[in-house]
N, C-alpha and C positions, 0 to 999 in steps of 0.2 A: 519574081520567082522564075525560076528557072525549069522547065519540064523533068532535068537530069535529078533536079530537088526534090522530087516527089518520092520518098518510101514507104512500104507496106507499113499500113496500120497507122496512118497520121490521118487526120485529118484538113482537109485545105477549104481556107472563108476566101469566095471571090466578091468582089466588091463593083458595081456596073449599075450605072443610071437605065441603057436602053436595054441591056441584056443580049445584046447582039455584040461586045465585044468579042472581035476574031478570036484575037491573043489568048482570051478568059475560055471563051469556047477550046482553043488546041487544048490547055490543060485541064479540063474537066474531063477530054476526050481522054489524053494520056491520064488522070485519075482510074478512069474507070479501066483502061489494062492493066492494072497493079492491083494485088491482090491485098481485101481489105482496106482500099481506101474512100472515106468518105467525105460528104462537099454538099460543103452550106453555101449558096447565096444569098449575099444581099442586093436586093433589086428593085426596083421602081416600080419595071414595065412586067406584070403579070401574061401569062402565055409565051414571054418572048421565048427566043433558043437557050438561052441560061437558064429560063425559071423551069421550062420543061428538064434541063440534064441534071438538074443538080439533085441529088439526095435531097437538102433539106429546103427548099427555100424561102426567104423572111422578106417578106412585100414589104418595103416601105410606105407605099401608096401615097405620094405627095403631086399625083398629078403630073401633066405634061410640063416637061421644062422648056422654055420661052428663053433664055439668054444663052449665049455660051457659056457662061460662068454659074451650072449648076448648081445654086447654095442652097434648095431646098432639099435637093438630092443629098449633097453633099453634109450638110446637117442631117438629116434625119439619117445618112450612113453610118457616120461617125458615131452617132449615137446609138444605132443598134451593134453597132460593133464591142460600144462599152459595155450594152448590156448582156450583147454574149459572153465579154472578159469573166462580167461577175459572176453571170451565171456559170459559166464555168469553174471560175474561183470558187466558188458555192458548194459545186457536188462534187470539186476534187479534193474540199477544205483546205485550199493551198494558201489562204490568206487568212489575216486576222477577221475573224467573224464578225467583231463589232465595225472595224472599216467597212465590213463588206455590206451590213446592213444600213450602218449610215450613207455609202455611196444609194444604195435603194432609194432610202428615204430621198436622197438629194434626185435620183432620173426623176422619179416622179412628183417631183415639185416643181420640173421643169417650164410644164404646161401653165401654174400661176405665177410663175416668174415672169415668162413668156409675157403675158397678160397685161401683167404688172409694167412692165418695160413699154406694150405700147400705149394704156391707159397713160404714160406718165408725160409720153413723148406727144401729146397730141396738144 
């Protein structure tokens, strides 16, 4: 995304493991000089400089990441991402209702699936 991409009245989802990306930061800064825009993060790190600017922000909370190849961040991002998709889908009815309640049913089946994969794998 580009800063010039930002117009009144949209909404914009940043996406950031430590919450200190520079880039993420410039355009929540440019968000907030445009009138009527608002800005969801999703974030790891609680307090960081994203979690404080942003409108809404959605903790993932998976902990310190340990490798360069964030996959618990990265997983639990992606994941809140789908379930802002739906929820959005939801209260703007813009999708078929009964997908949207079986995608439901499916996020939160995750957690015993989860479960189930490493009970099976030991």
């Amino acid at each position: 995304m580009l800063e010039n991409d930002i117009v009144p009245n949209e909404t914009v989802v940043l996406i950031s493991q430590s919450g200190e990306t520079k880039d993420l930061i410039n355009i929540v800064e440019k968000c907030k000089s445009i009138d009527h825009v608002k800005t969801i993060g999703i974030i790891n790190v609680e307090g960081s400089t994203l979690a404080r600017m942003v409108d809404f922000p959605i903790y993932i909370k998976v902990g310190r990441e340990v490798s360069v190849a964030a996959t618990k961040s990265m997983f639990h991002q992606t994941l809140n991402l789908i379930m802002l998709a739906v929820e959005v889908a939801t209260k703007k009815q813009s999708a078929n209702n009964q997908i949207l309640k079986e995608m439901t049913t499916e996020l939160h089946n995750i957690p015993d699936l989860i479960t189930d994969i490493i009970r099976n794998s030991e």
